[in-house]
N, C-alpha and C positions, 0 to 999 in steps of 0.2 A: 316674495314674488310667486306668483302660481307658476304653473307647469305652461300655461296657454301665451301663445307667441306676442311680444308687443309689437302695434305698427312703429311707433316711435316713445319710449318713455318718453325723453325728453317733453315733448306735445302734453303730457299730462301731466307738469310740476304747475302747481296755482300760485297765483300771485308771489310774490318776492320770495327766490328759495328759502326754505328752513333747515335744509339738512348741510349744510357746507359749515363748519362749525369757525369760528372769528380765531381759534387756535390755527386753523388752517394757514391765516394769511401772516404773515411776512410783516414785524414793525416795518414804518418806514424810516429811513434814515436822513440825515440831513444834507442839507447843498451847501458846497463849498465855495461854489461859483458864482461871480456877480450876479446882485439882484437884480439887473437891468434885462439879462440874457441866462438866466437860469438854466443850468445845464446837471441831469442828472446821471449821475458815473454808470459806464456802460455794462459792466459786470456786475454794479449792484442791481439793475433793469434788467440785466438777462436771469437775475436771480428770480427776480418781481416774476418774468417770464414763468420760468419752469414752477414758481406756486400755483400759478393761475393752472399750470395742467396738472398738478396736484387735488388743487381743487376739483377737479373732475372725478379724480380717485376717491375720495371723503363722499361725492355726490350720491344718496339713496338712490336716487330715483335713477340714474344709471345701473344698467345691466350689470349684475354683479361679476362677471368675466370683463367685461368691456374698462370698470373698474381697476380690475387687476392690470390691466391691460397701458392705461394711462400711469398708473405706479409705475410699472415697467419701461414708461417712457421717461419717466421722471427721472430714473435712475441712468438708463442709457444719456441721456441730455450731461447727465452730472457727469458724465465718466468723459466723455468730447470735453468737457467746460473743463472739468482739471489739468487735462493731457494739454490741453491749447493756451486758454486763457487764466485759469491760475498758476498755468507755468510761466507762463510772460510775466504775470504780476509777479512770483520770486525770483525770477532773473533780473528786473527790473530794477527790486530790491536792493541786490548785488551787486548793479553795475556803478561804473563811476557815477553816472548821472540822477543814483536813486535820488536825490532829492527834488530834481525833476516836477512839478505838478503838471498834474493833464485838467484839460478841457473842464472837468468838474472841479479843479481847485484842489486836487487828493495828491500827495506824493504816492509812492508805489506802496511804502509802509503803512501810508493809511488809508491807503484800500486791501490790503492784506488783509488789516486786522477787522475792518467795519466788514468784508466779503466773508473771510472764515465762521466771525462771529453768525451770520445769515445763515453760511452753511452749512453749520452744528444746528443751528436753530432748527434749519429746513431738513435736515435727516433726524432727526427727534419728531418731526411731523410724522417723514415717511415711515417711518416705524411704527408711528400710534396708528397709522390709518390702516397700515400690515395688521397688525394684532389685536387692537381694538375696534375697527371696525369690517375691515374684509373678514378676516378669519370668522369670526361669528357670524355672519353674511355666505359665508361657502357653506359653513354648519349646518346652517337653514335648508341649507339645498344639499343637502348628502355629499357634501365634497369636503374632503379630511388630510389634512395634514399630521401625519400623527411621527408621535418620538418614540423611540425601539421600545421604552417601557410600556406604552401602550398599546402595543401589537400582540392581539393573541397567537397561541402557542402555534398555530397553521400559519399565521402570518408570519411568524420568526422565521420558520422554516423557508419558508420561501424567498424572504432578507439573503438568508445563511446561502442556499441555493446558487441565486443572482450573484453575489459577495464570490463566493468561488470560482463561477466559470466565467463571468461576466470582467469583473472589478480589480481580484488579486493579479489575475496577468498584467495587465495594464501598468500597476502600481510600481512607483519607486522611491520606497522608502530614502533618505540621502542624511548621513548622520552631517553633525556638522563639531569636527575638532580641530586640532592642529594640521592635521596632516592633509583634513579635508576641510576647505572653504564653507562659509554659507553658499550656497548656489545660486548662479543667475535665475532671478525668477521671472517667467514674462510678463509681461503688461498685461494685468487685470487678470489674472491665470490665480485660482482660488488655490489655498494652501491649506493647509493644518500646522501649526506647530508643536510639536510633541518633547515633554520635560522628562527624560529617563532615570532612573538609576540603577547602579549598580553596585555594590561591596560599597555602599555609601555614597557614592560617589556622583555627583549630577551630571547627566551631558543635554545635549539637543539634539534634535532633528526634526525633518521636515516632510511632509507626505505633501504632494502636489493629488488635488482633487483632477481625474482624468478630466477632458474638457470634450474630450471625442465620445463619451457618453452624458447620456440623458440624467440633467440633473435629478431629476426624480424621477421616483421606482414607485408604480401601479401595486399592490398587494389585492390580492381577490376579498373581498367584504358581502356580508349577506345585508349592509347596511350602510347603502352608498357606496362611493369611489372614494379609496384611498390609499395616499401617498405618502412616499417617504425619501425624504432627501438623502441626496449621496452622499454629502459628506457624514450627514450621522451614519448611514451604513457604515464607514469607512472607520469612523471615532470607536462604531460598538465593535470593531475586530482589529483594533490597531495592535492587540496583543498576538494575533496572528503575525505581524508585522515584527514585533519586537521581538520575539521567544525567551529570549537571552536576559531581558531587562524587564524592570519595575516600570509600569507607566504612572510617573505621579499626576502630569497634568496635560492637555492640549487647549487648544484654542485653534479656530478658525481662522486665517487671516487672509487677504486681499492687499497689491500694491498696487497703486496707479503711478505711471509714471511719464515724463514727459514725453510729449508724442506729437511737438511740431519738429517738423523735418528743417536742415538748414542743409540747404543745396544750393552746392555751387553753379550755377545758371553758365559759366567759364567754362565746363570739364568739355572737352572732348565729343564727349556723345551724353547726353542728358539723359540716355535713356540708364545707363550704362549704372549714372552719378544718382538718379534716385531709387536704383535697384539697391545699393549701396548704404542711402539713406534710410531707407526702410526696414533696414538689420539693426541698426541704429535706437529705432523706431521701440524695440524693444528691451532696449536695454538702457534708457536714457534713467536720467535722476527722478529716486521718487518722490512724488507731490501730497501724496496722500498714503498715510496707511489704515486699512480698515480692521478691527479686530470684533471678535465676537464681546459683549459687554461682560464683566465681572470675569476677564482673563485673570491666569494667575500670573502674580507678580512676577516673578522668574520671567516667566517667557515673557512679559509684556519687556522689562529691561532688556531683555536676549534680540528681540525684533528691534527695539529702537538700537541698541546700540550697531547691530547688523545692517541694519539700513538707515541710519542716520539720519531721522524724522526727529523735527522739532514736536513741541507738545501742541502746536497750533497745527498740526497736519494730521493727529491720532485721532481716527473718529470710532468710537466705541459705538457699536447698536446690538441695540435688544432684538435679534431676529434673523432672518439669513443674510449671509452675505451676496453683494453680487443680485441685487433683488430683478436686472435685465432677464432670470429666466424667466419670469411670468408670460412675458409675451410669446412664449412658446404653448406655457402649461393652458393661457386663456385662448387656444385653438384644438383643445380638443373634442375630439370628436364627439357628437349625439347630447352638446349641449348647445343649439343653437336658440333656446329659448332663454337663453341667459347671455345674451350677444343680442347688439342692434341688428333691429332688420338692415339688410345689409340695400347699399343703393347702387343699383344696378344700370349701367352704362345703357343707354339707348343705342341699337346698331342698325342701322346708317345713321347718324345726324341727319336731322331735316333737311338740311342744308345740303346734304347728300344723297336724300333719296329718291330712287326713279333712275340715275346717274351710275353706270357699267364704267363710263369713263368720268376718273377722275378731271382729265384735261379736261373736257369739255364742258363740264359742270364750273372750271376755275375759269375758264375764257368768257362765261357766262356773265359771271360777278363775282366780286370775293367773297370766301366764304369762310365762315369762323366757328369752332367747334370751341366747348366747353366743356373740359373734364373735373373731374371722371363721370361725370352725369352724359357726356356724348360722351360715345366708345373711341378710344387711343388707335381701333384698329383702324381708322381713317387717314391716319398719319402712318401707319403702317402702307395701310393698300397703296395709297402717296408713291412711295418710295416702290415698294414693290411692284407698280405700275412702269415705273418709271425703268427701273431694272430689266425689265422683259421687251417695253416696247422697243422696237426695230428703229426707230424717229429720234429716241433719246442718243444723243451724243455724250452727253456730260452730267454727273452728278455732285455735287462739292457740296459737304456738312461738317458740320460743329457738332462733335460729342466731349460733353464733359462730365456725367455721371449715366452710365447704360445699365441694365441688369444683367445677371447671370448667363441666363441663356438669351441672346438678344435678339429678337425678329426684324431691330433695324440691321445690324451686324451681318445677319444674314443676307436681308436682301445687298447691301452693299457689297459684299464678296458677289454674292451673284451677278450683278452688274458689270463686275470686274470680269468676271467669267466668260461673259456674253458682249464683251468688248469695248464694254463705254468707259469713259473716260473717268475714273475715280480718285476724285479728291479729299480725305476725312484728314480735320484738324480733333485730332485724342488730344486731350489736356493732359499730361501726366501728374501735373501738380496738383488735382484735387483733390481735396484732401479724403485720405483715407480710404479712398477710391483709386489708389495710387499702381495698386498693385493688379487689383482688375482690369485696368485700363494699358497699362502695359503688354498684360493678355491678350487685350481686343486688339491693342497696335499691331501685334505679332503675327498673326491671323489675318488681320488685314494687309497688312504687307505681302504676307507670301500669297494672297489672293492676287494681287499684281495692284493692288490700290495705293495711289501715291499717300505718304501719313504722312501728315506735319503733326510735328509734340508740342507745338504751343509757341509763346513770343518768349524772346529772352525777357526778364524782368515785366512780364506781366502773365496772367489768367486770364484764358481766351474761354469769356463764361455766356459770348451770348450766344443766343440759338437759333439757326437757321439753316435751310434747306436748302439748294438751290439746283432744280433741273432745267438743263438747255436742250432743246428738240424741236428738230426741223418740219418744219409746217412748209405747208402750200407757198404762204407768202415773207418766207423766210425763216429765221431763226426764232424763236419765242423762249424767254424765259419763264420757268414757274417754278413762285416760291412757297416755302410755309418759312412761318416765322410766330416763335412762341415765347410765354411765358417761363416753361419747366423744361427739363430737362429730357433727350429724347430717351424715356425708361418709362417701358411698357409694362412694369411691377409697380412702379412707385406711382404711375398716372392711375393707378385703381384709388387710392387713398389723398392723393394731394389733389389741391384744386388749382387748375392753369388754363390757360385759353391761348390758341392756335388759331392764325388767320393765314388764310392760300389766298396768291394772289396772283396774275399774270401783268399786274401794273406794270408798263416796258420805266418808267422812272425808279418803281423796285427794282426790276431787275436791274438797271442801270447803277444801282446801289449796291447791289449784291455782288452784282462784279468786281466793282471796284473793290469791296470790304474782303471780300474771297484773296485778291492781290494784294489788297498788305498785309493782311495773314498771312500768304504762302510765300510772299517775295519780298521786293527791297522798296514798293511801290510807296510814295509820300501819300501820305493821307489826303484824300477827295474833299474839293466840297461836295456834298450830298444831296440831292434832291430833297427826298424825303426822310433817308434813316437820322437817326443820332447814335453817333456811336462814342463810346468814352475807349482811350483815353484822351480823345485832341477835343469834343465838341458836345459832349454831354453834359459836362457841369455848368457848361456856360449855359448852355440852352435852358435846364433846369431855374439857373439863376437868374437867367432875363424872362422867364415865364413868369417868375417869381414878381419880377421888380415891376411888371408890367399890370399883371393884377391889383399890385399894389398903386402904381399910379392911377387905374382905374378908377381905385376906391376914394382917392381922392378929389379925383375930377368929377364924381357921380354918376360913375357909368355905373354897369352890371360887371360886379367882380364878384373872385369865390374861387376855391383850389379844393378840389376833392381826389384823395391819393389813398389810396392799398397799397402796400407794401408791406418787407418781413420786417423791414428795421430802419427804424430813424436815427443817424446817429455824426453824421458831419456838421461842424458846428458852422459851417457858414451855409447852409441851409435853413440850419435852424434857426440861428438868427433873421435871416431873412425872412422866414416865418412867425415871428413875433413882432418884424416890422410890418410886416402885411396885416398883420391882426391888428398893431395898435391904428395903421389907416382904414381897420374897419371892415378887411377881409373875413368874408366868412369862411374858414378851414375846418373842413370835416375829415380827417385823417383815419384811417384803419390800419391800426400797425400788431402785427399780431406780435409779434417777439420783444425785441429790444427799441425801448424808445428815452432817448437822453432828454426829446424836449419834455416839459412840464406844460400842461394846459391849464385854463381856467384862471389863472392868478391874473387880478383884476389891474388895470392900468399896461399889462404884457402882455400875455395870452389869451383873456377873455373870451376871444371870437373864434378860439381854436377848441375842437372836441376829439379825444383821441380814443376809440373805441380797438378793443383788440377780441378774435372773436378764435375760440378754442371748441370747437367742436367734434363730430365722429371722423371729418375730415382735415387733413390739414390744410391751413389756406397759404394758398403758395402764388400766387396769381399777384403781378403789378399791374395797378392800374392807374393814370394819371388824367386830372378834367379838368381843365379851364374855361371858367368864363369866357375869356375874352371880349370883353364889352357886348358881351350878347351871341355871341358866335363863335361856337362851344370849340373848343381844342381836344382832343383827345389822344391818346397816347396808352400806349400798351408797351412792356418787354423784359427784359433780363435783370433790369437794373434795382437796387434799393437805392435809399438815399442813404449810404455809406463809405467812408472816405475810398476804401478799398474798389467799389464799384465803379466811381465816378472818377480815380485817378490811378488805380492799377490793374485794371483788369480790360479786356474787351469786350463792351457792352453792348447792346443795341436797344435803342427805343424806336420805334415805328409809331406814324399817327395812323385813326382808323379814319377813312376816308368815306369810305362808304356812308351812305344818309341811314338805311336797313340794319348794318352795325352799329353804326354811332349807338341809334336810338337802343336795340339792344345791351349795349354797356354801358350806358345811365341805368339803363332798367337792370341789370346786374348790381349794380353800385348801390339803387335807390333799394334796392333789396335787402343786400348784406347790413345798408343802414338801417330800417329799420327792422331786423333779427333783434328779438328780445331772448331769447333760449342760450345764447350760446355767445352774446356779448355781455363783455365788460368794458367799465368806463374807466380811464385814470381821471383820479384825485388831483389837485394840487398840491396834496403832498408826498407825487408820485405813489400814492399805492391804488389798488383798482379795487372796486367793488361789480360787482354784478347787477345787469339793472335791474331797477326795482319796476316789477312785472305789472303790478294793482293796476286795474284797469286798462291793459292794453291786453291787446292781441297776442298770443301766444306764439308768435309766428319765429319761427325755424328757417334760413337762409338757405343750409345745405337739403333740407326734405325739399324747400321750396321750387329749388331749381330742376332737383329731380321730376317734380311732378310736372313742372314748367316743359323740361324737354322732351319731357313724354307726351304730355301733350302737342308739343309739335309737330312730335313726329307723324301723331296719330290725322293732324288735321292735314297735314303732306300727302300721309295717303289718302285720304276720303279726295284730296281736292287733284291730286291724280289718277285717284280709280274716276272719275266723274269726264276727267278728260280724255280718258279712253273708252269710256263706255259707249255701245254702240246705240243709237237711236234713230227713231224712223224721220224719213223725209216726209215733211209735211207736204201739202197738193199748191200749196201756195209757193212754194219752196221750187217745184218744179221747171226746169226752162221750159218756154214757152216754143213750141215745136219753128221751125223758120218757113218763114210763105216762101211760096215757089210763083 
């Protein structure tokens, strides 16, 4: 790659890629499940998944950081997937009911062993793409990973330096014999193992790699930038460590361990029972242990028998452990020519522009933003408006994942401050997000904001806003109601869409869904929303069934759906009966998808494309035919059993004639993206489409450039409405006779 900045690699790969190597993808496995309604197992599809952004990492024509950068997701993904969902599958295993099959036909044993087997297979990728292809790929470009041997003598010094005032404080060596335990190690917290001797004699022990320092250590180089891992510092001075003893051998090792929470929804105060939980969290059963490859024998015996790992859970790799730093070390600085151009939020949304007040721009028409290509700060300013103005009485939202330091957080204490009326349902149950959000509740609360933690026995995951403020002719509600989550970090990177709306049938919706979230209020009928868990499956499945009688009767049928995951089987089936009457189902699922497309006499008329790009697609979106008279639907929900039966969901349709037509044109878009989709097989595995003669076109550059231009024609056709021009003579009133 030269020095000179690309607008978009991707834009420049020709015809069918070449560089993604067939070692990259994943056998596929087989189906257990009737041939009628073919159903493939959901952990071996979230495996399919995490290849496919593998494949991104193997991809040349990707920025060689940007690279690094998808490995590092690859590896984060894996570490969620064992803490949750291969610790269900060995519980599973365990319980009375292991023999059990699910949905694809698999007992729990034999998804074990067919998922393990994927996931040695799939960390044997990630490691050839680490050392065979990145590493020579950084080389190119002066970026060095180097081992203590190959650091010249300034550079030791500087190792040695760092090591002493940095490293050795920190450090705690922890023998391990009679008198002292192995020690509790935490979850995912990188380790060294160390074989000593002394007067003959062998023992153990254990160096924990600090985690409050920076994996890798800069060395000054007159020949590029180069690094050095901590834990080798750490291996070339462990005799600092020992004084006393022989070091015969170490190894690097890694425990993941189970890291679904089981909370009692019963205790007293929930807040109290998942702070509880989350101690837990760290000390649960391990599922996995990672060692550095060609450990020696000693310690590899010493770790399993210490932590009591079968051989189906030891994953040996040739490389570093822990491979989630990258996406630290692919953000340094003064290498932005080895990073995608980056896509830049338009601020105001068209949609917004010209408009000081948000009110009056939403009393206007609805109006819908798309992120991260329209800027987040509009659903900010939203809320912050709302917060100051004098008129606003009441504010009530749904947060179930926020960032660090939150701009909505903020304004909502604010609001409390300045006397309105503050209602926030924090989820605490989300996962992983458990302990931040706790945070937020805490904060919020002492700001004087009423907090509700959520429903007993469900995840309050959908998303909406709701401001009430007193106008001229009464009360008005105005709402936003979105796709993503309100987090003003993660809307730079994921793609979601936001509709404001002053509809009084929305608000009349939002009311009611506000009271049985926060009270004992029976579930509404609804005008317009859908909400799960009383009224979304249905709706879903009579949209379904309705298509499908279309198809039969010769109307205009057809289901076109975005979503992260396809995975309730009475969906799916319903979707394979709509295909065999002839539905045509163009489906976007980027994650997990249990249905099978294309199998002739079933699925035929179904296409499943999943599209893995610079951003992540996070955005649902739902279209129906309807005999000609299109339905649309936008919101929170996938088609998974947990969305549609335990959680609180919300679907909205788009009403608007200005939006409709926009999210076809969004839809018709993302379908036909050649760069950054893949298609599944019938034999569940996905190839990349084959580009020969078609257009190169890019989904996520496209929308960029799309909202940019709108904003630009916003303003011309606003500066034109204020500009001042001359009265013509014909234009003149005619003086009045007297």
């Amino acid at each position: 790659m030269s020095d000179k900045k690309k607008d978009d690699p991707k834009e420049k790969r020709p015809g069918k890629p070449k560089n993604v190597p067939s070692k990259a993808r994943l056998k596929p496995t087989g189906l257990f499940s009737p041939p009628e309604y073919p159903y493939h197992n959901r952990e071996l599809s979230w495996m399919d998944f995490n290849s496919r952004v593998l494949e991104e990492a193997f991809e040349k024509d990707n920025p060689v950081l940007e690279r690094l950068n998808f490995l590092a997701i690859t590896a984060s993904n894996l570490d969620e997937f064992f803490m949750v969902r291969v610790a269900g599958v060995m519980d599973r295993m365990h319980s009375p009911k292991s023999d059990t099959v699910d949905e694809s036909g698999m007992t729990a044993g034999q998804q074990f062993e067919l998922l393990t087997d994927k996931i040695h297979e799939f960390s044997r990728k990630q490691y050839s793409c680490f050392n065979r292809s990145l590493i020579p790929a950084l080389k190119k470009r002066s970026l060095f990973f180097l081992k203590i041997n190959e650091l010249s003598k300034n550079q030791k010094k500087q190792v040695d330096k760092y090591f002493h005032k940095f490293i050795f404080p920190v450090l705690t060596p922890l023998a391990v014999d009679t008198s002292r335990p192995f020690p509790l190690l935490a979850n995912k917290s990188l380790n060294i193992a160390v074989r000593l001797s002394k007067e003959g004699e062998d023992i153990f022990a254990v160096v924990q790699v600090p985690s409050i320092l920076q994996r890798y250590f800069e060395v000054s180089s007159e020949n590029g930038r180069c690094f050095v891992l901590l834990e080798d510092i750490i291996i070339n001075k462990l005799s600092d460590l020992f004084e006393l003893y022989r070091i015969k051998a170490c190894c690097p090792f890694r425990i993941t361990r189970d890291g679904d929470l089981d909370i009692d929804e019963d205790a007293d105060d929930l807040l109290v029972e998942i702070k509880h939980s989350l101690k837990k969290r760290q000390r649960g059963d391990p599922v996995r242990l990672e060692l550095a490859s060609k450990c020696d024998d000693s310690l590899r015996e010493f770790l399993v028998d210490m932590l009591g790992v079968g051989s189906k859970e030891i994953y040996e790799v040739s490389g570093p452990l822990d491979l989630t730093f990258l996406s630290k070390f692919c953000r340094l600085e003064g290498l932005d020519n080895l990073r995608f151009s980056p896509i830049i939020p338009v601020n105001p949304p068209a949609d917004f522009y010209g408009y000081d007040d948000m009110f009056q721009a939403i009393r206007e028409k609805d109006r819908m933003v798309h992120h991260p290509y329209e800027s987040f700060d509009s659903v900010i300013k939203f809320i912050n408006q709302a917060a100051k103005d004098p008129d606003v009485l009441a504010i009530k939202q749904t947060l179930y994942r926020v960032s660090g330091n939150s701009p909505i957080i903020a304004a909502l204490i604010k609001a409390a401050e300045n006397g309105k009326q503050v209602t926030v349902l924090v989820e605490l149950k989300a996962r992983f997000d458990e302990e931040n959000n706790i945070g937020w509740a805490k904060k919020l609360e002492k700001a004087g904001c009423h907090v509700i933690y959520g429903l007993q026995g469900l995840k309050t995951h959908c998303k909406i806003v709701l401001v009430v403020r007193r106008e001229q002719d009464g009360l008005r509600r105005y709402l936003h109601m979105g796709t993503g989550n309100y987090n003003d970090s993660t809307a730079r990177f994921y793609t979601d869409i936001g509709v404001f709306t002053c509809n009084e049938e929305f608000g009349e919706d939002a009311s009611s869904l506000f009271n049985v979230i926060t009270g004992y209020s029976t579930p509404p009928v609804y005008n317009k929303m859908k909400v799960a868990p009383t009224g979304l499956r249905n709706f879903f499945e009579e949209m379904i069934l309705k298509e499908t009688e279309n198809a039969r009767a010769g109307l205009p049928s057809g289901i076109t759906a975005k979503i992260n995951s396809l995975v309730d089987p009475s969906i799916i089936r319903l979707l394979y009966d709509a295909s065999r009457a002839g539905v045509k189902i163009q489906l976007i699922v980027r994650g997990i998808c249990c249905l099978v497309p294309g199998i002739k006499g079933i699925s035929e008329n179904i296409t499943v494309r999943s599209i893995v790009g610079q951003l992540l697609e996070h955005s649902r979106i739902f279209i129906f035919e309807n005999g000609g008279n299109k339905k649309i639907y936008m919101g929170s929900a996938d088609w998974m059993q947990r969305n549609l039966d335990k959680r609180v969901e919300l679907v909205f349709p788009i009403d608007d004639e200005g939006l409709k037509e926009r999210t076809v044109k969004i839809m018709d878009t993302m379908l036909s993206d050649v760069l950054n989709t893949r298609i599944q097989l019938p034999d569940t595995t996905y190839e990349l489409l084959d580009r020969r003669g078609k257009k190169p076109r890019n989904c996520q550059r496209e929308f960029s450039e799309t909202d940019k231009k709108a904003l630009d024609e916003k303003r011309t056709i606003v500066k034109e409405e204020n500009r001042f021009r001359p009265l013509m003579a014909a234009e003149y009133p005619k003086p009045e006779e007297h």
